[in-house]
C-alpha positions, -999 to +999 in steps of 0.1 A: -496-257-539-467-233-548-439-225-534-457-188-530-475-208-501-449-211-483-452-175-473-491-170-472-501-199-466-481-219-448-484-255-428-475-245-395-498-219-374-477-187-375-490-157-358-487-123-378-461-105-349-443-137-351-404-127-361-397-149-391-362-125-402-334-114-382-307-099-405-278-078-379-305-067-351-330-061-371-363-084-374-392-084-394-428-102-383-447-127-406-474-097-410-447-072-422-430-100-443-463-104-460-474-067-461-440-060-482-445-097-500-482-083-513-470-047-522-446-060-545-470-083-561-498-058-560-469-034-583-460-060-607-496-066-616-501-028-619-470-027-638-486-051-668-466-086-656-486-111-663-488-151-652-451-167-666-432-138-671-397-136-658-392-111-633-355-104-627-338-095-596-304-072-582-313-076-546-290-078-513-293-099-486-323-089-464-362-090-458-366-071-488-352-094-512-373-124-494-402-103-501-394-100-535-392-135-540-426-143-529-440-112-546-430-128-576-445-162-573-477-144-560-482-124-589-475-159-608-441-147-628-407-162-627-381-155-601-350-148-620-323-137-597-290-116-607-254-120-588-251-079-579-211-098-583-215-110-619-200-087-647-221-063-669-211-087-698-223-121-677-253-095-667-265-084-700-262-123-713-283-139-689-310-111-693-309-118-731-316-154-723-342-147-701-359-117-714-376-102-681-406-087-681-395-066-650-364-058-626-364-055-591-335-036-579-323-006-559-316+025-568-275+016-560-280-018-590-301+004-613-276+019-632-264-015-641-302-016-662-303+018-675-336+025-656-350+049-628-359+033-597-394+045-581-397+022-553-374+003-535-373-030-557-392-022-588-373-005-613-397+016-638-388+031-673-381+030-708-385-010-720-391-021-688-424-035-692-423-054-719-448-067-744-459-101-746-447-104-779-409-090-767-403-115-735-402-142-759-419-174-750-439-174-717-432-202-686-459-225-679-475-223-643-455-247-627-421-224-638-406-207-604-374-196-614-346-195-637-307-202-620-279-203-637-255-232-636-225-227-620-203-224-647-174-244-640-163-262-675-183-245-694-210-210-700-231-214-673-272-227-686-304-211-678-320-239-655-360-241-656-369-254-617-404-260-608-427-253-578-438-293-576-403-300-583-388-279-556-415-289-528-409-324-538-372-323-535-379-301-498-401-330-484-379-357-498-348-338-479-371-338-445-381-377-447-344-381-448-333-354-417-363-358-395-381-392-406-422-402-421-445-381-406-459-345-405-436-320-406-434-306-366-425-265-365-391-260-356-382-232-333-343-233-341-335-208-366-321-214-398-287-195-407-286-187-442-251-179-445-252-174-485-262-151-510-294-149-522-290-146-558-276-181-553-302-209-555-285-223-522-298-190-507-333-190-523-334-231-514-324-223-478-355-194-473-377-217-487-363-252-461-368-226-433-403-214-439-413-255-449-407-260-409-420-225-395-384-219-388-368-181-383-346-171-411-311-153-399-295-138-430-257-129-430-250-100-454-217-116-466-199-149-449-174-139-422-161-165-393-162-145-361-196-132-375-210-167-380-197-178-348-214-151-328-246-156-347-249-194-340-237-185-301-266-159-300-294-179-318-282-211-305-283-227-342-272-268-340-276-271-380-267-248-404-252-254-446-220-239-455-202-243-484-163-257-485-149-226-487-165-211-454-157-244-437-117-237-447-123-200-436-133-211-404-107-234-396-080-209-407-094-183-383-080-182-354-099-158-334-128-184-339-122-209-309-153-223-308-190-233-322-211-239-295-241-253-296-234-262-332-238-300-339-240-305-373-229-291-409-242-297-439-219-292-467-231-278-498-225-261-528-195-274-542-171-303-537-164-315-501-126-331-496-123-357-474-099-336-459-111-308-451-140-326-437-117-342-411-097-309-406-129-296-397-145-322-377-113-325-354-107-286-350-143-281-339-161-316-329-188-310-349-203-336-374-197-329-411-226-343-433-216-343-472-243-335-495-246-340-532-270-322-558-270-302-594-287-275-604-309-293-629-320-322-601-334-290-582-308-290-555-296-319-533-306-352-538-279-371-518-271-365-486-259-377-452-282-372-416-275-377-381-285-415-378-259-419-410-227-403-389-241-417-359-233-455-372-205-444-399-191-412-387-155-407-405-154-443-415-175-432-446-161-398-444-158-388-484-190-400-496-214-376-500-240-396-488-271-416-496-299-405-519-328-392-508-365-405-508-374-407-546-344-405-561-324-435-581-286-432-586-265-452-598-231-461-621-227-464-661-204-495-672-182-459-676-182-448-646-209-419-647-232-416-623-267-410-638-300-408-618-339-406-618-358-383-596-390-362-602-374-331-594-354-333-627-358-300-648-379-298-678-352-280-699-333-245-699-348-211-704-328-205-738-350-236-752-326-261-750-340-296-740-324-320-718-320-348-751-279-347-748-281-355-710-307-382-711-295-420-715-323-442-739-334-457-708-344-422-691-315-421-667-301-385-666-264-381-671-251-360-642-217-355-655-201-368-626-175-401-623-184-420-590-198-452-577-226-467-549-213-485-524-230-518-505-243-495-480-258-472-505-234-445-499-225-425-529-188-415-537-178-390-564-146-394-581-145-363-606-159-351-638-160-366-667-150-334-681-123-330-655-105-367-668-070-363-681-064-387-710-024-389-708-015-407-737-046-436-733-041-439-698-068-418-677-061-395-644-091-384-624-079-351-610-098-357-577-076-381-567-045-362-570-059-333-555-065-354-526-029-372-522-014-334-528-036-319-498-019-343-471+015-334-484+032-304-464+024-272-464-002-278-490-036-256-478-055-264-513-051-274-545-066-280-579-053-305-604-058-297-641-053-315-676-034-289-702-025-300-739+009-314-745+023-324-783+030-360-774+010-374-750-026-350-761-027-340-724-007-338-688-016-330-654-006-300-640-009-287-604-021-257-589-012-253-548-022-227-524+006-231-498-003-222-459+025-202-457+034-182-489+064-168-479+073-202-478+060-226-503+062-262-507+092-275-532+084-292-566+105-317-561+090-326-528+058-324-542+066-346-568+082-376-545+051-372-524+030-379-555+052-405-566+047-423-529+010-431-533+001-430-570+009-446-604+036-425-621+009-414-653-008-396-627+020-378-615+016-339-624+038-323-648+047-294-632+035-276-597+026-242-598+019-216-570-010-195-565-023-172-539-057-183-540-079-209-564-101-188-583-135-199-574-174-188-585-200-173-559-206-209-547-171-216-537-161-244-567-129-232-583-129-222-618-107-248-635-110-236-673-093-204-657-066-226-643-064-245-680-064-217-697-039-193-677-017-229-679-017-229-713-012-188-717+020-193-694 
């Protein structure tokens, strides 16, 4: 099986004039899904691309770009999608990584390749198809697409995931939500609320069409949007990412959810307070979830039965892993873990050797421990840990004291270089109201009230907004570095 079956041959008995996409008012059948899901296969294989080639793609948010996706893993190529937000520069680096065979596109992204559109996702012209001997080394079968990393500390990584390794990680994420057993056809829809180019979209498509479920895509995240759309389609799950979940509750024309039960957090870091402010603003269950791009996706997460027994008593841990997957803590604190969904390397021909203990643990990168309950909790990354003068501070924790002080909305803690002690903390703070900011000095006796003076930050700072990637985690090498410029 492929994920390519998820579309043509799927589990569930779907009619062909069944509505499997509803993007604004628009819908689209499982035969005309299909239909447009073959004709882009049927042009790749025309156009020379052959079994493991990458096929890249500058798509939007709609049918189309679903379409595209399975055309690709029909024609058995590589799904390699492009952020239309990402800079020529990040563009032009991740297609020299990857070295597609193809682009799909429109004619408004085709500029961006230098290459004349002549149909609406395949892009046709000089170098476009490519020889086998100028893509560079060719994906094995089980290859479905290259993601890139997020990027956070460091240049984001061309990520290898798999079709067994995807489908495994899909059912492993259903024995946790719905129990052993075969897989019953939900008639809910599932609101995809992200972009596509983002493997959080992509992943999301694919968990909808795993249940026979209707796919609503959003075009871009926007609150009163997302609140008529689960009103209309009467959604009681949905994934958002942290940031949406703050958009929300700082919308005040959004008064209500209904029939939304549950959220499943994803993405990017979930603080415990944010989970609360959202829980008690809307009543509606927060589940934490926990995942890298290299494990496939998410491998720990919370359900229903989970909040049921712990609710907000466990609020903070991101939950427990899923069927098939190990976790656990180094003597350092890291948190490294087993699973079979773990990639086979990176597109640029790195192996995973640097990230791999002798005992065949992978290192995730992340500080945090496992509870007696089997809950796990993450405390930062490694990366993240400030080493002031021998004694450690895990930015996390500050961040968290900092967003209970007073008119705090967010913040990000960050380590800069200082001559004496190798490296401080310093404090980045999005106030709620900026024409009225919180005081340093406040600040800094709030700090002082609940946490060892070493962990203190130097100095508080005040931005606008975090600056933060597609997927909502903010971009703390950017705060280091414009630190360090000031």
């Amino acid at each position: 099986m492929t994920l390519a079956d998820l579309l043509f041959a799927p589990v569930h008995e779907i009619e062909a004039n069944d509505v499997v996409v509803h993007v604004g008012a628009d819908v689209v059948t499982h035969g005309e899904l299909t239909e447009q899901a073959e004709r882009v296969r049927d042009a790749l294989l025309e156009a020379g691309v052959e079994a493991g080639m990458p096929v890249a793609a500058m798509l939007g948010n709609n049918a189309g770009t679903i379409a595209a996706l399975f055309g690709v893993w029909a024609a058995g190529a590589v799904y390699v999608p492009l952020n239309p937000r990402a800079s020529d520069d990040e563009i032009a680096r991740f297609l020299t990584l990857v070295a597609p065979a193809a682009v799909l596109t429109t004619s408004e992204h085709a500029p961006r390749f230098g290459r004349v559109p002549v149909t609406p996702y395949l892009v046709i012209g000089q170098h476009h198809v490519l020889s086998s001997d100028q893509i560079g080394k060719r994906h094995d079968a089980d290859v479905a697409l290259v993601q890139m990393t997020s990027g956070t500390t460091g240049p984001p990584k061309p990520v290898l995931l798999t079709h067994s390794g995807v489908l495994a990680l899909l059912d492993g994420v259903l024995r946790k939500v719905r129990g052993v057993g075969p897989v019953k056809r939900s008639s809910t829809p599932n609101l995809v609320p992200v972009s596509l180019s983002l493997w959080a979209g992509i992943y999301n498509v694919c968990f909808a069409l795993r249940v026979g479920a209707p796919i609503v895509l959003m075009e871009r995240f926007e609150p009163s949007e997302f609140a008529a759309l689960v009103q209309r389609h009467a959604v009681h799950s949905v994934v958002l990412p942290p940031a949406a979940l703050a958009m929300l509750c700082d919308d005040d024309t959004v008064g209500a959810l209904e029939p939304l039960e549950w959220v499943r957090s994803i993405t990017a870091p979930l603080s415990p307070f944010l989970a609360r402010r959202f829980h008690e603003r809307f009543g509606i269950g927060v589940l934490n979830s926990y995942g890298q791009t290299e494990l496939g996706g998410e491998i720990v997460g919370w359900n229903a039965a989970d909040w049921r027994k712990w609710g907000t008593t466990k609020l903070g841990a991101v939950g427990r892993p899923h069927d098939g997957v190990e976790i656990r803590a180094t003597d350092d604190g890291e948190l490294v873990v087993r699973t079979s969904a773990l990639i086979k390397g990176y597109a640029d021909g790195d192996g995973l050797n640097d990230r791999m203990t002798d005992d065949g643990w992978f290192r995730t990168g992340d500080m945090g421990s496992v509870d007696d309950d089997g809950f796990v909790w993450i405390e930062g990354r490694v990366s993240d840990q400030i080493n002031r003068g021998g004694m450690k501070v895990t930015p996390a924790e500050v961040e968290e004291v900092l967003a209970a002080a007073a008119g705090v909305r967010e913040v990000a803690v960050v380590g800069v270089p200082d001559e004496r002690l190798g490296e401080v903390p310093v404090a980045f703070v999005v106030p709620i109201d900026p024409s009225a900011p919180p005081d340093p000095g406040t600040l800094e006796a709030h700090c002082r009230a609940h946490l060892g003076p070493w962990k203190v930050p130097v100095r508080f700072e005040t931005l606008a907004t975090l600056p933060r990637n597609e997927v909502g985690k903010v971009l703390k090498r950017e705060l280091a570095k414009s630190s360090g410029d000031g």
